[in-house]
C-alpha positions as CSV (number, residue, x, y, z in Angstrom):
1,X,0.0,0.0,0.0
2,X,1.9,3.6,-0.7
3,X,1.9,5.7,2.0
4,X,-0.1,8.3,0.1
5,X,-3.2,6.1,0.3
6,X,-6.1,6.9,3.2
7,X,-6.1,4.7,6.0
8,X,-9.5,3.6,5.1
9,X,-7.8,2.4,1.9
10,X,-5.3,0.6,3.6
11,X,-5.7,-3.4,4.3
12,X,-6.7,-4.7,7.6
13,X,-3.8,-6.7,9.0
14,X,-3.8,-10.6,9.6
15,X,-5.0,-11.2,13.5
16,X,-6.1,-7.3,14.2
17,X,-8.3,-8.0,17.0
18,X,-11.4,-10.6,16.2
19,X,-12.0,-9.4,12.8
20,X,-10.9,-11.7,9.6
21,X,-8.4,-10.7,7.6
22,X,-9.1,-9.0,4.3
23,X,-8.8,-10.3,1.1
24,X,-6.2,-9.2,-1.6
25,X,-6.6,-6.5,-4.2
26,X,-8.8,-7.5,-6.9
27,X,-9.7,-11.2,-4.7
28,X,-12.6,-12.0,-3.0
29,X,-12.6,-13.1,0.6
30,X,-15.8,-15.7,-0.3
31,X,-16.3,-18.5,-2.6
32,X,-18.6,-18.3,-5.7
33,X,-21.4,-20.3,-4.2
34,X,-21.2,-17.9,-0.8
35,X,-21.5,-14.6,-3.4
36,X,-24.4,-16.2,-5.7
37,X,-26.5,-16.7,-1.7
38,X,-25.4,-13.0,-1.4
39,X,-26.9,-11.4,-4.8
40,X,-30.0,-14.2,-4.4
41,X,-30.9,-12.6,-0.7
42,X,-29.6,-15.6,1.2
43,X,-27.5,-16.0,4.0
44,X,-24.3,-14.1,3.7
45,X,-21.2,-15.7,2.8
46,X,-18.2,-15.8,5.3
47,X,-17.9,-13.3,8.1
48,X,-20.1,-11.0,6.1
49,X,-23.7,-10.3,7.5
50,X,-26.6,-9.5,4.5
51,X,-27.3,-5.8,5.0
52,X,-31.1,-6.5,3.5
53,X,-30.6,-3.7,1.3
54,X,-30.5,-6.0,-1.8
55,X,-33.0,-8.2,-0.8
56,X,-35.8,-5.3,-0.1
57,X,-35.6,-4.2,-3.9
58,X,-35.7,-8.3,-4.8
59,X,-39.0,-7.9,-3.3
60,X,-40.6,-5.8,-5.9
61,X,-38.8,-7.9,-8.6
62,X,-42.1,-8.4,-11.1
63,X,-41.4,-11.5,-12.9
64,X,-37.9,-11.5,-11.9
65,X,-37.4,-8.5,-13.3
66,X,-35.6,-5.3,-11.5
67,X,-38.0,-2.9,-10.8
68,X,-35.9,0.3,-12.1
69,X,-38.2,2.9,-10.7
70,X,-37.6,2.1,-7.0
71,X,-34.6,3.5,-5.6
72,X,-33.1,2.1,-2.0
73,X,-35.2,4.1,-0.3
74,X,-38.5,2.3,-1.2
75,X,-40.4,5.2,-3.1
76,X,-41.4,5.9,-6.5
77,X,-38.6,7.2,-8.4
78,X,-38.0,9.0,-12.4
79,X,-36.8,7.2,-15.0
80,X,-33.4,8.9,-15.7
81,X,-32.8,10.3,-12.2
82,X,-31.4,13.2,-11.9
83,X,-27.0,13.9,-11.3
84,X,-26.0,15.2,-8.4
85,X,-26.8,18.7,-7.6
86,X,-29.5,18.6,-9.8
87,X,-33.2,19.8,-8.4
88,X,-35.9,17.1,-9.5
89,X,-39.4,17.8,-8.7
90,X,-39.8,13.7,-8.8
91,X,-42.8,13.9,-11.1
92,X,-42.5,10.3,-13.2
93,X,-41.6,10.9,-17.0
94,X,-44.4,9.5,-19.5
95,X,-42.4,10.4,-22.8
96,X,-42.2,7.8,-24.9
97,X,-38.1,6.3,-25.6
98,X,-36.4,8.9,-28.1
99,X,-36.6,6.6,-31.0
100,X,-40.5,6.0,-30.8
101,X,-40.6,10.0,-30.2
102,X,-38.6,10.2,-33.5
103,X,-40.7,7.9,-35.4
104,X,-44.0,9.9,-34.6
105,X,-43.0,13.2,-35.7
106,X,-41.5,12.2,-38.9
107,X,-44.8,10.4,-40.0
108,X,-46.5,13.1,-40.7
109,X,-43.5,15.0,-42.6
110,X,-43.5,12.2,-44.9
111,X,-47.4,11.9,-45.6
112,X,-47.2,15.8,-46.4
113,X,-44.2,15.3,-48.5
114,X,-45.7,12.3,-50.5
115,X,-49.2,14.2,-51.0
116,X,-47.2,17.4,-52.4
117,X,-45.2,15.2,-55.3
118,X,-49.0,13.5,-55.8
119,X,-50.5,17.0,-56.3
120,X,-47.5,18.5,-57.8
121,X,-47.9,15.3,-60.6
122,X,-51.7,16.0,-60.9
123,X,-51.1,19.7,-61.8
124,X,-48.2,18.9,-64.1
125,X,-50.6,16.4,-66.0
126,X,-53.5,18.9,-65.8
127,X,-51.3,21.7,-67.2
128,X,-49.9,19.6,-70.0
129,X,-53.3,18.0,-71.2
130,X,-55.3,21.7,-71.0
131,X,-52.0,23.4,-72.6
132,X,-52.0,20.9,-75.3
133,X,-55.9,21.8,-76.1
134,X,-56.2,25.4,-75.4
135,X,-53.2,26.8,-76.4
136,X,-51.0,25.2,-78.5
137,X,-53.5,23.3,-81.0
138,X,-55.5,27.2,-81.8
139,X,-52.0,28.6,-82.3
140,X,-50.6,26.1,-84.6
141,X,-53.7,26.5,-86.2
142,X,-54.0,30.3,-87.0
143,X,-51.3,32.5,-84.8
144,X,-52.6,35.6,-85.7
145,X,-56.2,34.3,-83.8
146,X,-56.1,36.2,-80.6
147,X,-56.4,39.9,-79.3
148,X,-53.1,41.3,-79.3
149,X,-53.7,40.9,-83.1
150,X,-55.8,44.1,-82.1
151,X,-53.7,45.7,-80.7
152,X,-50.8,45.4,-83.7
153,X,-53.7,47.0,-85.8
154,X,-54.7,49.8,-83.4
155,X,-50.7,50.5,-83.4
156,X,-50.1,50.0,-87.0
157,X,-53.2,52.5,-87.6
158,X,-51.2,55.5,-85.7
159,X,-48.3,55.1,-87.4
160,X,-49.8,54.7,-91.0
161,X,-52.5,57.1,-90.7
162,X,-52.2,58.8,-87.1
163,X,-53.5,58.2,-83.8
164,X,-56.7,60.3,-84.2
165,X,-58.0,57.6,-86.7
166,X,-56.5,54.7,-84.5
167,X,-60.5,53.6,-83.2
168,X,-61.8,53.9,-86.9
169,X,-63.5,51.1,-87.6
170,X,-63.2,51.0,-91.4
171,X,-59.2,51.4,-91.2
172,X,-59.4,48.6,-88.9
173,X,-61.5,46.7,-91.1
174,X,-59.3,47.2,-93.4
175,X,-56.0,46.3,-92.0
176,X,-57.8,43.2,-90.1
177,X,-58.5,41.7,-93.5
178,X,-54.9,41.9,-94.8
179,X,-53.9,40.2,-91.7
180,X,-56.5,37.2,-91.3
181,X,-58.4,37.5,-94.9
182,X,-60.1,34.7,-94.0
183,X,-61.4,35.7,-90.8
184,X,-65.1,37.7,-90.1
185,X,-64.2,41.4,-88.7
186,X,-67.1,41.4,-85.8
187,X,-67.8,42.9,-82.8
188,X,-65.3,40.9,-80.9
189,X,-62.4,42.0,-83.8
190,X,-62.8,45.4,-82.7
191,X,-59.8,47.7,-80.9
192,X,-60.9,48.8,-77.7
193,X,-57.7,48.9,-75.4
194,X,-56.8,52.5,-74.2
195,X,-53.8,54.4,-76.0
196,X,-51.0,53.2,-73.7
197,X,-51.7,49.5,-74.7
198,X,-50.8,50.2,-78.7
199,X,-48.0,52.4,-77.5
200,X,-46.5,49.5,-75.5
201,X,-47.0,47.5,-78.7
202,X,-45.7,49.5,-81.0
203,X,-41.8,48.4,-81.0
204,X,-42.9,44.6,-81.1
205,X,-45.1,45.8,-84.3
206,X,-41.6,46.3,-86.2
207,X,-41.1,42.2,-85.8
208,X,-44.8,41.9,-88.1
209,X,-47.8,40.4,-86.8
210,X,-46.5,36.9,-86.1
211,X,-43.4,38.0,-84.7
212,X,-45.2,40.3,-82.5
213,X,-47.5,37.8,-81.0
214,X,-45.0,35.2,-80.4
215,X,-42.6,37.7,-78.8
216,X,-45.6,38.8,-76.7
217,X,-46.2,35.3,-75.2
218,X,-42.7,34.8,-74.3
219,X,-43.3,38.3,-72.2
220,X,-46.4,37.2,-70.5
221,X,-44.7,34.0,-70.0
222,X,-42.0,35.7,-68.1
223,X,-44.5,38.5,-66.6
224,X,-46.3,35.1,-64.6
225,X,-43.1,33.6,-63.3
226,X,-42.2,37.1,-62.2
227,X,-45.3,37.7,-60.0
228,X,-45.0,34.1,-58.7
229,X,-41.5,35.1,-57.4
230,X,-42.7,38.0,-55.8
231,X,-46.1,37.1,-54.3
232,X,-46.7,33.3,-54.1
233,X,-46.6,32.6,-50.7
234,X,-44.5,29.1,-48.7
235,X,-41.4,27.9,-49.0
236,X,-39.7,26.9,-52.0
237,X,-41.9,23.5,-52.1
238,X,-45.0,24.9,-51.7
239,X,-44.4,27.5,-53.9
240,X,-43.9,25.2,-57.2
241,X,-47.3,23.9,-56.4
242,X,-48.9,27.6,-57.0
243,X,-46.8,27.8,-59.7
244,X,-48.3,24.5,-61.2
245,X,-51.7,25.7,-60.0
246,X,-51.7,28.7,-61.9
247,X,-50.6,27.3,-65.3
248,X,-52.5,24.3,-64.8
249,X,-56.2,26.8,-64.5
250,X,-58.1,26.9,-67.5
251,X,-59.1,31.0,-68.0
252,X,-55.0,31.6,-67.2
253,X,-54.1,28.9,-70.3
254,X,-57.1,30.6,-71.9
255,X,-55.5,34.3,-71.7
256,X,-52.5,33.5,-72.6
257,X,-53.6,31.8,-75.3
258,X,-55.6,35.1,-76.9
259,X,-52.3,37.0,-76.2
260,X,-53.9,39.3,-73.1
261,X,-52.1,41.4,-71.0
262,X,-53.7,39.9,-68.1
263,X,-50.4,38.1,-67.0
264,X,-48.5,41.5,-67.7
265,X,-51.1,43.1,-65.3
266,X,-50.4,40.1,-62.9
267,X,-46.7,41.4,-62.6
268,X,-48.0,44.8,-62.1
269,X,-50.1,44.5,-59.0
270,X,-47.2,42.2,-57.8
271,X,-44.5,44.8,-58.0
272,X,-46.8,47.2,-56.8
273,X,-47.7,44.9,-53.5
274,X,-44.5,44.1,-52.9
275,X,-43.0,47.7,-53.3
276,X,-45.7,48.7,-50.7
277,X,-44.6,45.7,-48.6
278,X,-41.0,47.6,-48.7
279,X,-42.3,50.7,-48.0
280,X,-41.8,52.4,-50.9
281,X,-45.8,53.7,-51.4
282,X,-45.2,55.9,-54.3
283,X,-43.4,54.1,-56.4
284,X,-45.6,51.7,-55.6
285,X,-48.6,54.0,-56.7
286,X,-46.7,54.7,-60.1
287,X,-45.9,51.2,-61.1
288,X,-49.5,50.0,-60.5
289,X,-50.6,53.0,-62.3
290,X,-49.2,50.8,-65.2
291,X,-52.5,49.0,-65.4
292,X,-54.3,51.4,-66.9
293,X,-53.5,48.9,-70.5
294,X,-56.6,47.0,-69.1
295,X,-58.4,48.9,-66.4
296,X,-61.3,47.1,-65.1
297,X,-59.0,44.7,-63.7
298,X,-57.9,46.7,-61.1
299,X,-60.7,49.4,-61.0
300,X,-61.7,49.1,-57.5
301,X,-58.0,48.7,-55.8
302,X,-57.1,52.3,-56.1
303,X,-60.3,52.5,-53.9
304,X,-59.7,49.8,-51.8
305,X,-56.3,51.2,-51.1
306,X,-57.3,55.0,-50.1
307,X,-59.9,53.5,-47.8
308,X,-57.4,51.1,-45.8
309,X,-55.4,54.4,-45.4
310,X,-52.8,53.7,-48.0
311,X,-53.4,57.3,-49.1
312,X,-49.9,57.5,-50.9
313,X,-50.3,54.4,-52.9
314,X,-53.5,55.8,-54.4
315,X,-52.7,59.3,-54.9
316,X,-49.3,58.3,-56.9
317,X,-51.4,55.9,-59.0
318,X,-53.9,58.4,-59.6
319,X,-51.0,60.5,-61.1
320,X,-49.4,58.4,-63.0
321,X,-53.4,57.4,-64.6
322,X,-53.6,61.2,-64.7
323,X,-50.4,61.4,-66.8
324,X,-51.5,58.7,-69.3
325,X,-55.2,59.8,-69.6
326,X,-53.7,63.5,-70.4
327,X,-51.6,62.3,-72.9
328,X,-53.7,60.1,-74.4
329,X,-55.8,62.7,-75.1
330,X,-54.0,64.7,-76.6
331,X,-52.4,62.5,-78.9
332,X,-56.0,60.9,-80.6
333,X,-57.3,64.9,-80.1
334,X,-61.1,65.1,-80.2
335,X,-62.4,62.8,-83.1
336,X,-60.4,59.9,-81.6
337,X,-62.2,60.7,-78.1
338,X,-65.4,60.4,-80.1
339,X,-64.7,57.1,-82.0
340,X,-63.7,55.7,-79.2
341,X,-67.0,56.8,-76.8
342,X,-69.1,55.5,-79.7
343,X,-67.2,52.1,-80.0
344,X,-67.2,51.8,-75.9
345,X,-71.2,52.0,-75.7
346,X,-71.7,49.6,-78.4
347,X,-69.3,47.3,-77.0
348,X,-71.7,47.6,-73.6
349,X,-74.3,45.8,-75.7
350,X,-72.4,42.9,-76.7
351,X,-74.0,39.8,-74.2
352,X,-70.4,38.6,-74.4
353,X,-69.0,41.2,-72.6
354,X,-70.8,41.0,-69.5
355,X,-71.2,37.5,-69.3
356,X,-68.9,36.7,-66.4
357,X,-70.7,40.2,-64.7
358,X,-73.6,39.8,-61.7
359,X,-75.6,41.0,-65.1
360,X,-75.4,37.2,-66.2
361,X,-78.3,36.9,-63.2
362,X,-79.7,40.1,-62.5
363,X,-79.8,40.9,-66.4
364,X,-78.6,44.4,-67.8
365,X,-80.4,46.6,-66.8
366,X,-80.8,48.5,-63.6
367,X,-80.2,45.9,-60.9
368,X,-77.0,45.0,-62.2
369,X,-75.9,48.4,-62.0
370,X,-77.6,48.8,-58.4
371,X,-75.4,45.6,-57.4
372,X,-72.3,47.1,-58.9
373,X,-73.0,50.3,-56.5
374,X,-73.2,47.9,-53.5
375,X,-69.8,46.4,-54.4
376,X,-68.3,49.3,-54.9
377,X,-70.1,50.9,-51.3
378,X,-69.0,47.2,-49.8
379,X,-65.7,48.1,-50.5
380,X,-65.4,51.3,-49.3
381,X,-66.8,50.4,-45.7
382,X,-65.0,47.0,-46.0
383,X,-61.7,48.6,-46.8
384,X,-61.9,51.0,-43.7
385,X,-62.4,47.9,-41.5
386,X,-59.5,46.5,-42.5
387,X,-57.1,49.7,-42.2
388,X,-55.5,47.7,-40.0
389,X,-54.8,44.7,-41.8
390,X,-51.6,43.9,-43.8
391,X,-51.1,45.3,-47.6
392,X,-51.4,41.6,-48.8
393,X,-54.9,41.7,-47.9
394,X,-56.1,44.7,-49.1
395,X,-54.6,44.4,-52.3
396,X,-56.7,41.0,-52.2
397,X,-59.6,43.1,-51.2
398,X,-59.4,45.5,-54.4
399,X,-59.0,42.4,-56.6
400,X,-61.3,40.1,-56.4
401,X,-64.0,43.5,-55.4
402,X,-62.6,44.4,-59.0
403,X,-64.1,41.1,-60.4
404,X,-67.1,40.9,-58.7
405,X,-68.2,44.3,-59.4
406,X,-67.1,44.5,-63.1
407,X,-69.1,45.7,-66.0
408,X,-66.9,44.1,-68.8
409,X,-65.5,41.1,-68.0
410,X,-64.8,37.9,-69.4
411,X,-63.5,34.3,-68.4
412,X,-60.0,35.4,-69.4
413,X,-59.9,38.6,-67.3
414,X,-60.2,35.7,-64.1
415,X,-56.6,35.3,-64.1
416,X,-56.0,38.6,-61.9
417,X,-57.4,36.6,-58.9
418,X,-54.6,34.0,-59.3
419,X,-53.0,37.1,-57.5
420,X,-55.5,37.4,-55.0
421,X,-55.8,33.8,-53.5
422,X,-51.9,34.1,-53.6
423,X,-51.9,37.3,-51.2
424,X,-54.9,35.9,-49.3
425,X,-53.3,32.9,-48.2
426,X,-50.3,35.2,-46.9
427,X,-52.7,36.9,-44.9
428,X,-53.2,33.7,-42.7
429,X,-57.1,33.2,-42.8
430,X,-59.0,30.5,-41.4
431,X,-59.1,27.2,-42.3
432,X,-62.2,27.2,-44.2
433,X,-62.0,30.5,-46.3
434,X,-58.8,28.7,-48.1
435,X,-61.1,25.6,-48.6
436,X,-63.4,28.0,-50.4
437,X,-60.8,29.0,-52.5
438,X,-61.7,25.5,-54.2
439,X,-65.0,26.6,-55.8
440,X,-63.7,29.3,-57.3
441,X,-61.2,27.6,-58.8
442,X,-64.2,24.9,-59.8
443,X,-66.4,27.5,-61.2
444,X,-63.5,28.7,-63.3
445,X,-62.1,25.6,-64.4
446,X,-65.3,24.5,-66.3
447,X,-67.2,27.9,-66.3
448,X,-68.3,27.3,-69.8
449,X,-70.0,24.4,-69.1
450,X,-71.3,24.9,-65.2
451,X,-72.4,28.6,-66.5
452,X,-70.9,31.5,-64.5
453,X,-72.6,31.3,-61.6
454,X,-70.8,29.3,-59.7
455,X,-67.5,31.1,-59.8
456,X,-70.1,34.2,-59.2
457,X,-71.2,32.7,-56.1
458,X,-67.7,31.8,-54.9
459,X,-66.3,35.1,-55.9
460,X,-68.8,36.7,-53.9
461,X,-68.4,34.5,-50.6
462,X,-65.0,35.5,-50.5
463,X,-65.5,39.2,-51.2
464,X,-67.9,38.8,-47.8
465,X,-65.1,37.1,-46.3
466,X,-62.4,39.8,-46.9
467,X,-64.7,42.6,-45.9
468,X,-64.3,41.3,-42.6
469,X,-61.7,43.3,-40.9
470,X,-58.8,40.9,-40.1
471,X,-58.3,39.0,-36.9
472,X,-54.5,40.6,-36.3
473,X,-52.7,43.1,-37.1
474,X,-50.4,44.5,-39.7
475,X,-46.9,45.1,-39.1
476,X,-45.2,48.9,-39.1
477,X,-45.2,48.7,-42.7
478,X,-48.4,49.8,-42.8
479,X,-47.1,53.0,-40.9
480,X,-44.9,53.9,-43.8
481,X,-47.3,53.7,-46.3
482,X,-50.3,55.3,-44.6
């Protein structure tokens, strides 16, 4: 033994009074059979007495099994008691073992994972069978058979013979049968757009008609992934399956397929939203006043805006429409103003144009118009409720209020509420209202054969539901741009 060890380390000496001499390092001072009795509760082996420490815990063995919950004490003890110097309260874990804990939470990752790829497979299959039979079949078959044909026309007209005469219908008559001889010049042949439309147009109409439609597509094309960037709510996942959504929904494919600027417009109110969202209102105000190309798609935001308080948005958009209206004006001078008029009232006869309108059920006359008035009151008050709420869903607010309470409108014109449903779900409603969101995506889907009113009675149901002031509130963002 060195001399450094404690005495109570040290080995008892052979013949130290009546005790028995201890064993050696590492040796026991009993035989195997005396230690088995010992560990079995028996008689103690040797000069040793059984303490009855072991055998008290024997006695709770259940099935022969150590009971690891009982301590030496006798009482009820955790699982994974605690080290030294560490307060327990004693309470008795219930978890279940890490690996069972593991096993749980990952089940439901993986059922959410396999029923994206299943819907993400369904939209790409949706998307490729509707693309296949709504755009590219009517495209191979004529290119030239769509609206921005209309528009080439419109701008071809005020560089040929000036923009005064660019809403005469026998020049457009004219130039319409050079381009599709074939073709009946109708009602629905006619140009309508505003001025700023043909002047956006007019360096794509230096490619000719073809080129100009073609290079057109590829813009809208670009114009939809760039408001997906910007808006589509989720993650990265998630976000592919709006993507898919969106090309995979018939009156999108359909738009695109005519050559609207309805996807252009998308981008618009995007950059607009998220320019608000960065509090940056006026700019914001200018760049949405960029819509103007087709305004009843956003004729009731500029509303919904100034109501909510986003007094800056508005007024810079109201500038900027201000701007284009001036100079519109003065470029088509008097008789262009009076062509277009003219061509504008008749156009408000067409059954076609206001057959996605509430006039589809309350007919044209005066209770259509009364029910636009209530939209466009609705809005107001609805708008003021929600001052509060974030940009995301008042932008959804003047959107689909927009739709509802159009005059002219067709199935086409839907696609601006792609937009909407993507800055509704941002806004966190319940469970139910994104449910909803379903049967207007129904009613649109198969509108010509369902008839409008469903996707009139779903539009409508979640106009109620956005006049409804929000259930939190919006962050200082909202500050800057009031």
């Amino acid at each position: 033994m060195p001399a450094h060890e404690s005495e109570v380390l040290r080995a008892r000496h052979q013949g130290r009074g009546d005790r028995a001499p201890d064993p050696s390092r590492r040796a026991s001072g009993t035989s195997a059979v005396d230690q088995r009795r010992v560990l079995l509760g028996g008689c103690a082996g040797g000069d040793r007495p059984a303490q009855g420490v072991l055998l008290a815990h024997l006695c709770r063995l259940p099935g022969c099994r150590l009971e690891r919950s009982c301590a030496r004490a006798g009482r009820q003890q955790p699982h994974n008691p605690a080290a030294i110097g560490i307060h327990r309260t004693g309470t008795a874990e219930t978890r279940a073992p890490g690996r069972t804990r593991l096993t749980h939470s990952r089940e439901p990752a993986v059922w959410r994972n396999l029923g994206a790829a299943g819907l993400a497979w369904f939209l790409l299959v949706a998307f490729v069978l509707t693309a296949g039979v709504v755009v590219v079949q009517p495209l191979r078959a004529e290119l030239l058979d769509n609206d921005l044909t209309l528009i080439y026309i419109g701008a071809r007209i005020g560089v040929e013979h000036g923009w005064s005469h660019i809403y005469s219908l026998p020049l457009q008559h004219g130039l319409f049968a050079q381009l599709r001889p074939e073709a009946v010049f109708n009602d629905g042949a006619r140009f309508l757009s505003p001025p700023p439309y043909a002047w956006l147009v007019l360096p794509l109409s230096l490619l000719g008609a073809s080129g100009a439609v073609i290079v057109w597509l590829g813009i809208s094309l670009v114009a939809l992934f760039g408001a997906w960037w910007v808006a589509a709510p989720g993650g990265s996942r998630w976000r592919v399956l709006w993507l898919l959504g969106a090309l995979a929904w018939y009156p999108l494919l359909y738009g695109f397929r005519l050559a609207q600027p309805d996807l252009v417009i998308l981008f618009i109110v995007a950059a607009a939203w998220r320019l608000a969202e960065a509090r940056k209102p006026y700019v914001a105000g200018m760049v949405l006043g960029l819509a103007v190309i087709k305004p009843q798609l956003t004729l009731l935001l500029p509303v919904a805006l100034m109501m909510a308080g986003r007094w800056r948005i508005a007024v810079a958009w109201a500038g900027t429409a201000a701007v284009l209206a001036v100079a519109s004006l003065a470029v088509i001078g008097g008789q262009g103003l009076g062509d277009y008029t003219t061509l504008l009232g008749e156009a408000q006869l067409v059954a076609n144009n206001r057959y996605f309108t509430p006039a589809y059920v309350l007919g044209p006359g005066a209770l259509s118009y009364l029910a636009q008035g209530i939209v466009v009151a609705a809005t107001v008050v609805g708008a003021y409720a929600n001052r509060h709420a974030g940009d995301a869903r008042i932008f959804a607010l003047g959107l689909v209020a927009s739709a509802i309470g159009a005059t002219y409108w067709h199935l086409q014109d839907f696609t601006v509420i792609v937009l909407a449903a993507w800055l509704f779900w941002r806004d966190q409603p319940p469970a139910w209202q994104r449910w909803w969101l379903l049967v207007v995506v129904i009613g649109g889907e198969f509108a010509w054969g369902l008839t409008p009113l469903p996707i009139l009675v779903g539009l409508l149901v979640w106009f109620v539901c956005l006049l409804a002031p929000a259930r939190h509130r919006a962050s200082s963002a909202f500050a800057a741009s009031a």
